[in-house]
C-alpha positions in Angstrom: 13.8 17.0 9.7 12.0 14.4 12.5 8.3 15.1 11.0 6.3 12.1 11.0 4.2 11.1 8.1 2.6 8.6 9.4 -1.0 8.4 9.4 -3.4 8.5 12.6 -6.7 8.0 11.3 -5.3 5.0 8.8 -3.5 3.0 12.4 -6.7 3.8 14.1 -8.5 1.9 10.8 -5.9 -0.9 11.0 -6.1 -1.3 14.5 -10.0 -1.9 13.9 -9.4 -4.2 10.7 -7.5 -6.5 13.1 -9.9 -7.0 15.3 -13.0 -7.2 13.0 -11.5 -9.4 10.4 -11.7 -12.3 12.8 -15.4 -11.8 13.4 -15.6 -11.3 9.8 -14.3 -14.5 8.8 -15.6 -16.5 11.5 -19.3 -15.3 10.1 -18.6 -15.8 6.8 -17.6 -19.1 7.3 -20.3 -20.2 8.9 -22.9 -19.1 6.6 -20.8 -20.4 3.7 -21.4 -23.7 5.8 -25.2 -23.0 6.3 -25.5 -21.9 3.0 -23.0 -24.4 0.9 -25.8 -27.4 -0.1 -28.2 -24.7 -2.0 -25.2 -23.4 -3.7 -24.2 -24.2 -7.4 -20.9 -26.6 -7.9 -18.7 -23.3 -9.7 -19.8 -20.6 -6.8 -19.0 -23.4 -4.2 -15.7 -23.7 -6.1 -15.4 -19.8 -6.2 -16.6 -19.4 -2.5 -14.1 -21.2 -0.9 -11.3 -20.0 -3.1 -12.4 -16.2 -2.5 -12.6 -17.2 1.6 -8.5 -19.0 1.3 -7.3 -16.4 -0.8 -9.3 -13.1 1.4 -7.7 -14.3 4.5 -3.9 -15.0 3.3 -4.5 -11.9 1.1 -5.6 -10.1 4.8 -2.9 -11.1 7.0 -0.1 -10.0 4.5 -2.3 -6.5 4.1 -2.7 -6.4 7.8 1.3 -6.4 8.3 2.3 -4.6 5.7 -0.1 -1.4 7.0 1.4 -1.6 10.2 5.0 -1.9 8.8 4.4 0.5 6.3 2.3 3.1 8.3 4.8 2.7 11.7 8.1 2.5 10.8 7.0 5.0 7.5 8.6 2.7 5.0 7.6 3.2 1.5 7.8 0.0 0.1 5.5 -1.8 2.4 3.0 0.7 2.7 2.5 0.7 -1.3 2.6 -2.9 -1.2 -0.6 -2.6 1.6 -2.1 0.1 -1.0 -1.4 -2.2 -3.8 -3.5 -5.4 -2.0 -5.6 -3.5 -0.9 -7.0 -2.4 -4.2 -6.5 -4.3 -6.6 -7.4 -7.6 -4.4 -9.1 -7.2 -1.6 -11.7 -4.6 -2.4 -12.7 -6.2 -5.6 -13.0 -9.4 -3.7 -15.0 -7.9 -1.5 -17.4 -6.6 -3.8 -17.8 -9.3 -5.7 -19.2 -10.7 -2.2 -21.2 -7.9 -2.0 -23.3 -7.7 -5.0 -23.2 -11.2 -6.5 -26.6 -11.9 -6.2 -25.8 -15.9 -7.6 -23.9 -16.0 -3.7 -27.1 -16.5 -2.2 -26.0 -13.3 0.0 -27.6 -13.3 3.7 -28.3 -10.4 5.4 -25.5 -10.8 8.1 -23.7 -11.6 5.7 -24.0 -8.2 3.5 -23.9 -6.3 6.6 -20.1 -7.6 7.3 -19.4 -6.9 4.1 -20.6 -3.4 3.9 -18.5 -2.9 7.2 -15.5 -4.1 5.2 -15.8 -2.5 2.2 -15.9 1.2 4.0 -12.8 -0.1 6.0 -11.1 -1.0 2.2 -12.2 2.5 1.0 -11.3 4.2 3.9 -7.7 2.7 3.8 -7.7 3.1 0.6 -8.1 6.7 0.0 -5.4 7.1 3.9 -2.9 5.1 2.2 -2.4 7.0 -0.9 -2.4 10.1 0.7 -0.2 9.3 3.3 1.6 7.6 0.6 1.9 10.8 -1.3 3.7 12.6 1.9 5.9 10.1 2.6 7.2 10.0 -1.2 7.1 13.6 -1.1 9.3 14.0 2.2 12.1 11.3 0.6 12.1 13.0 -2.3 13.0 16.7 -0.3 15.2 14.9 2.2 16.8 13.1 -1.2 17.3 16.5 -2.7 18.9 18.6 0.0 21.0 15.9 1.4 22.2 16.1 -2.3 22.5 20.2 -1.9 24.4 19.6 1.1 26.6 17.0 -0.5 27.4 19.6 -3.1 28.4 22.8 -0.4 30.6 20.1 1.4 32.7 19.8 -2.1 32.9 22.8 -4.3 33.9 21.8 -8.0 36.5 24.0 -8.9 35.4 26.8 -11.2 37.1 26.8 -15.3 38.5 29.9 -14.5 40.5 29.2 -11.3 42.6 26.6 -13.2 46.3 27.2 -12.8 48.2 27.5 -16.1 49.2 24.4 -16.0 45.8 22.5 -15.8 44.3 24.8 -18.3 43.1 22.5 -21.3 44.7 22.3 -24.6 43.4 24.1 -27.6 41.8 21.6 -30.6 44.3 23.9 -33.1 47.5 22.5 -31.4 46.7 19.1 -31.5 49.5 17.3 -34.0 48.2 14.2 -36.3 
């Protein structure tokens, strides 16, 4: 009844992701700088869009792993599954192998360090995902068993004379 679902080896990723992303960013931010004169006006535009909308997109992510993974709520952990990939990892990727970005090797190293942490969490959260569904769902059904043995329905037969039902036949008009 007390098993934990929760999932090591994704709070062991987590924990990591915290502490790279800020390294991650930091880098990224200054080779955008280093890098933002050679650049064309629409991937300047994309660039910094992509770098506002990775780190908001992060920080929710971040949270809602911990809450999700910790405290084994549903809800927030499918929300951190969710972010993760249909947002971030495509964002990531598109970093990765646009070669119109101007990519840097430091740069494509971070990113190939963030894109196995988005896989890896990936693939953790569903399947812990899966088990925590799958533990509600049991705990769901036999508290609904249990609910049932605490209040038996009285059987048709038991019926006092009484209570028993009237035929359709003697029904008037």
């Amino acid at each position: 009844d007390n098993e934990i679902v929760s999932s090591l080896p994704l709070q062991v990723s987590l924990y990591f992701n915290v502490y790279f992303f800020p390294f991650w960013w930091l880098s990224t931010v200054v080779i955008l700088y280093l890098k933002y004169p050679d650049l064309s006006d629409y991937y300047k535009f994309i660039l910094v869009t992509i770098m506002i909308l990775a780190s908001l997109i992060e920080v929710i992510r971040l949270y809602l792993g911990y809450m999700g993974n910790l405290q084994e709520k549903v809800p927030e952990l499918a929300g951190f599954w969710l972010l993760s990939l249909l947002l971030q990892l495509p964002i990531i990727l598109f970093l990765l192998f646009n070669e119109g970005l101007k990519i840097q090797p430091l740069e494509r190293a971070l990113h190939v360090v963030f894109a196995f942490f988005l896989a890896f969490q990936v693939i953790t959260a569903f399947v812990t995902l899966k088990r925590m569904v799958n533990k509600l769902a049991t705990h769901f059904h036999l508290k609904e068993f249990h609910c049932l043995e605490e209040q038996p329905v009285p059987s048709f037969y038991s019926l006092g004379r009484e209570e028993r039902p009237v035929p359709m036949a003697s029904r008037g008009p």
